[in-house]
C-alpha positions in Angstrom: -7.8 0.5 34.5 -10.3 2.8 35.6 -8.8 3.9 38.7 -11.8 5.8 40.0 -13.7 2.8 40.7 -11.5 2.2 43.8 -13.9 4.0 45.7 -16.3 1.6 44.6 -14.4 -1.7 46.0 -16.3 -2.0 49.5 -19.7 -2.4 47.4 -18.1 -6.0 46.1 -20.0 -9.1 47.6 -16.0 -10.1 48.4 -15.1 -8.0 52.0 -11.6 -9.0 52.2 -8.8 -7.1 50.9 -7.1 -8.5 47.8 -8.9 -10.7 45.5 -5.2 -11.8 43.6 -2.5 -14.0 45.8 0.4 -14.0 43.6 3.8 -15.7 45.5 7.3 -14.4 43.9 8.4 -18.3 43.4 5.1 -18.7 41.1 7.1 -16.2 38.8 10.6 -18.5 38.9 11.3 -19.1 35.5 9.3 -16.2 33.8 12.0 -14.8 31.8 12.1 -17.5 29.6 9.0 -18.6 29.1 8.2 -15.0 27.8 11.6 -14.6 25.9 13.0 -15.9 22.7 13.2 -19.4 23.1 9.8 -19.7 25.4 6.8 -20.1 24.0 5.1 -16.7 24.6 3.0 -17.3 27.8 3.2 -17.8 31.4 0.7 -19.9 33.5 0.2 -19.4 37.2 -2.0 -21.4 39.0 -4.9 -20.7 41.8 -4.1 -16.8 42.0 -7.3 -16.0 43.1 -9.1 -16.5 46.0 -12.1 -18.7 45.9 -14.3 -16.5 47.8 -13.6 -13.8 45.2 -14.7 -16.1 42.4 -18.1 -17.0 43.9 -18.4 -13.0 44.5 -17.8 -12.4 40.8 -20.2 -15.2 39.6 -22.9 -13.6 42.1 -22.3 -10.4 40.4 -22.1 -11.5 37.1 -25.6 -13.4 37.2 -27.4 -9.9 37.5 -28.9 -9.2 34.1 -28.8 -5.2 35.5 -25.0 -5.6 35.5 -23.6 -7.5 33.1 -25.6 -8.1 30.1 -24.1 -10.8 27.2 -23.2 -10.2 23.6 -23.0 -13.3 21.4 -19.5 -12.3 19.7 -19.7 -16.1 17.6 -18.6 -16.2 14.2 -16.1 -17.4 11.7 -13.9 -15.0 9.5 -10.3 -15.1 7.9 -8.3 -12.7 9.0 -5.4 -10.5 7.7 -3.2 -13.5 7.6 -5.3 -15.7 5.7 -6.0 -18.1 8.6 -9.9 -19.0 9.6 -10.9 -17.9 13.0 -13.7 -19.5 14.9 -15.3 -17.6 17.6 -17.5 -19.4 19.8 -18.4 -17.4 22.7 -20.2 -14.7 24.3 -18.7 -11.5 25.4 -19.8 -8.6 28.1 -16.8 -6.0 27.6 -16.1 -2.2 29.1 -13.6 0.2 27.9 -11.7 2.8 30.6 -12.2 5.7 28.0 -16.3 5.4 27.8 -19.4 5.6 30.3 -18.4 4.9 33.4 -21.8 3.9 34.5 -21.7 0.3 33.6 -18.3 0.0 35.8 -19.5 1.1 38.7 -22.3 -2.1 38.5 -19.7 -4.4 38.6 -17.5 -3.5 41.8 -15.8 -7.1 41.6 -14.6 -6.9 38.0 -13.9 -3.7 38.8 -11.6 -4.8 41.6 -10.0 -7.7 39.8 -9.3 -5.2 37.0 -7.4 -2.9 39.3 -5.4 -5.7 41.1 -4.5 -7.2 38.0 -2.9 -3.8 36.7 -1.1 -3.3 39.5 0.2 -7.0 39.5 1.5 -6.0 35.7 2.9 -3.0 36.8 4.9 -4.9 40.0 7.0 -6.6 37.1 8.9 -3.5 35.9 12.0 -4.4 37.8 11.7 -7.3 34.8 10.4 -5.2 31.9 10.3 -1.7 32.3 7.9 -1.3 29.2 5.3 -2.3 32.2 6.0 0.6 34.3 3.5 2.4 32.4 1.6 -0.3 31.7 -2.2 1.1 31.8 -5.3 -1.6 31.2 -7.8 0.1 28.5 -10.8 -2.5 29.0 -11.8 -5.7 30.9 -13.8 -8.3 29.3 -15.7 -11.4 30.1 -15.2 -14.4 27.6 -18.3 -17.0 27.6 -17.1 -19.9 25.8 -20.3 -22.3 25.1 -18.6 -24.7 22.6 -17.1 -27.4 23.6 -14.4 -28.2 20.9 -13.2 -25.0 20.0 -13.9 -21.5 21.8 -11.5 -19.5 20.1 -9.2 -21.2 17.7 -5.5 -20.2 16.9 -4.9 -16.5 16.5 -2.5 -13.4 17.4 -4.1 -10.5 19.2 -3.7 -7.7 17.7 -0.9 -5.1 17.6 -2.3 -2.1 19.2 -2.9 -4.0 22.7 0.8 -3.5 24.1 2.9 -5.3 26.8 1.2 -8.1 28.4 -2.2 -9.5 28.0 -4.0 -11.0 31.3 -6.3 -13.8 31.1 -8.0 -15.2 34.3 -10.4 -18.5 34.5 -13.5 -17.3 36.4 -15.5 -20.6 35.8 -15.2 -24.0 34.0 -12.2 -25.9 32.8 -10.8 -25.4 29.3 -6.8 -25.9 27.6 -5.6 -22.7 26.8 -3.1 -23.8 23.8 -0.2 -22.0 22.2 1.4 -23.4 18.8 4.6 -22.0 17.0 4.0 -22.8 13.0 4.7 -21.8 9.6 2.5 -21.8 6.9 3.1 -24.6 3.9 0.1 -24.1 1.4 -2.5 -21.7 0.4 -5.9 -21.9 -1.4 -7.9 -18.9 -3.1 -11.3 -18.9 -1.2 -13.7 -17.4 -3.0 -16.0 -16.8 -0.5 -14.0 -13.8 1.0 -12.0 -13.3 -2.2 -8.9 -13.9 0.1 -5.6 -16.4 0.1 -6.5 -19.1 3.1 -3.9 -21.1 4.6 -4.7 -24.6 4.3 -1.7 -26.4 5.7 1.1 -26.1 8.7 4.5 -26.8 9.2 4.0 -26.7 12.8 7.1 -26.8 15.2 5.5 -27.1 18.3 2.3 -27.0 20.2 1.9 -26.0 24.1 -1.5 -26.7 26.1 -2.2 -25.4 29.2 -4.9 -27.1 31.2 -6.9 -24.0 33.3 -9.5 -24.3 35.8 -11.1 -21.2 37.8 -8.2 -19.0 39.7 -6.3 -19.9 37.2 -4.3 -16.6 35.2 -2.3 -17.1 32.0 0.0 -13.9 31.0 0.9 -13.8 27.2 3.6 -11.4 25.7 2.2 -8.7 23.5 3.7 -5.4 21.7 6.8 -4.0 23.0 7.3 -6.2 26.5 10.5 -5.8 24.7 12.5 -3.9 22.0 13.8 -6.7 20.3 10.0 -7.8 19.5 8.5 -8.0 16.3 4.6 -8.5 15.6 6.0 -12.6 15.1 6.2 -13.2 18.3 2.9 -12.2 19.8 2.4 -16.2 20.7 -0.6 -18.0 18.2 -3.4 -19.4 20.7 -6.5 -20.6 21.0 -9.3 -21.8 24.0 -9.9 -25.6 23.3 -11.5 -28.1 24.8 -14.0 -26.6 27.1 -14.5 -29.3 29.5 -17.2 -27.7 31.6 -19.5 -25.5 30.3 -19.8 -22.4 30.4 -16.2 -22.0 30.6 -16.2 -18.1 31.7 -12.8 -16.2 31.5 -11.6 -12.6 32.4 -9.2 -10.4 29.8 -7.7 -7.2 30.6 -5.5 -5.3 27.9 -3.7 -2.1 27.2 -4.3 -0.1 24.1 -2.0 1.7 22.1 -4.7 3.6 20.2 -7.4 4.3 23.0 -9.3 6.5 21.3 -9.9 4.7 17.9 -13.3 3.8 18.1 -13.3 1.8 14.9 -11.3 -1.2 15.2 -13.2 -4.4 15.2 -14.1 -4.1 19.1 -17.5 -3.8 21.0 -17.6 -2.3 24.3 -20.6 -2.4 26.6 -20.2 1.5 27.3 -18.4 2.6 24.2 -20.2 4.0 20.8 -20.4 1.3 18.4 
């Protein structure tokens, strides 16, 4: 993503280098935790040097920089399943004004390493060698029972999707299911899934440094919109649990999809 703001790297609070320390044996057993019979995710823990962190908290306290949108709410989605949002979000999008990037050097930087770290994992998926992030994001979770309960992201964002914990502790949580019973909510004039047969759950304890890789669209061929892994944020055990996202977009230019960018027409 946004690979013009390299030149604006030195202006991070952070001096050294690389912000992302990722050993090859932290990536032993990736295959199959991002195949078939794995449940959709990988975990890899204290990738990020501290330093960098307490950087991107400084940054991120400056109003001028990053400014939050409260993105809580409750809706059923296309599948008939209830999704509660309970965050805030400050998000920026490659394709728009390129001001508000160059405010945030840091996120900028983490952005950058993080795409190349996606791209490094060709040799194992070669869907990644193009792999090109379309936005970075900030999640603010302020609820501590749910922050974002079980969902699939959506089918445009391709490959891999990168989440890093910047701040608090929270279980990211993964759960393989099939639904048993439906109800007609009239409310939304929609069929709501009101029961599970779930076949197993998965929860991931994260803490800041912490990065947590999900598969998305066509990592590989064989994959169907199924297995784009149902997860949620739970238990936020130290508020504000703050996290960083960073996607790829199939449809980069479709400006009506659901999304709200910081720099990008509404």
């Amino acid at each position: 993503m946004v690979r013009e703001a390299r030149s604006v790297n030195q202006e991070c609070l952070w001096t050294p280098n690389k912000a992302l320390h990722i050993p090859d044996e932290l990536l032993v057993g990736m295959e199959h935790e991002l195949g078939a019979d794995g449940p959709g995710v990988v975990a890899l823990s204290n990738v990020v040097d501290p330093q960098f962190l307490s950087s991107m908290l400084v940054e991120m306290a400056n109003p001028a920089a990053v400014s939050w949108r409260d993105a809580g709410s409750t809706y059923v989605n296309g599948r008939g399943i209830e999704v509660v949002q309970n965050h805030d979000v400050f998000a920026l999008k490659a394709g728009g004004d390129f001001e508000p990037i160059w405010n945030v050097p840091c996120m900028a930087q983490l952005a950058i390493e993080t795409e190349d770290f996606v791209q490094s994992l060709n040799g194992r998926y070669p869907s990644l060698e193009q792999w090109r992030a379309d936005e970075m994001a900030y999640h603010r979770y302020y609820n501590p029972d749910v922050g974002l309960s079980y969902h699939r992201d959506n089918l445009r964002f391709t490959g891999l999707i990168v989440v890093i914990t910047i701040s608090g502790e929270s279980d990211f949580q993964v759960v393989d299911r099939a639904p048993l019973e439906w109800t007609f909510d009239e409310a939304t004039e929609r069929e709501l899934i009101t029961a599970w047969d779930v076949h197993n759950e998965w929860v991931i304890p994260t803490k800041p440094g912490d990065m947590v890789i999900t598969r998305a669209t066509g990592l590989q061929s064989w994959m169907t919109k199924e297995h784009n892994p149902e997860h949620a944020v739970m238990n936020v055990r130290d508020l504000p649990r703050i996290s960083f996202m960073v996607r790829a977009n199939s449809r980069p230019a479709d400006q009506k999809y659901g999304f709200t960018y910081n720099n990008w027409p509404d």
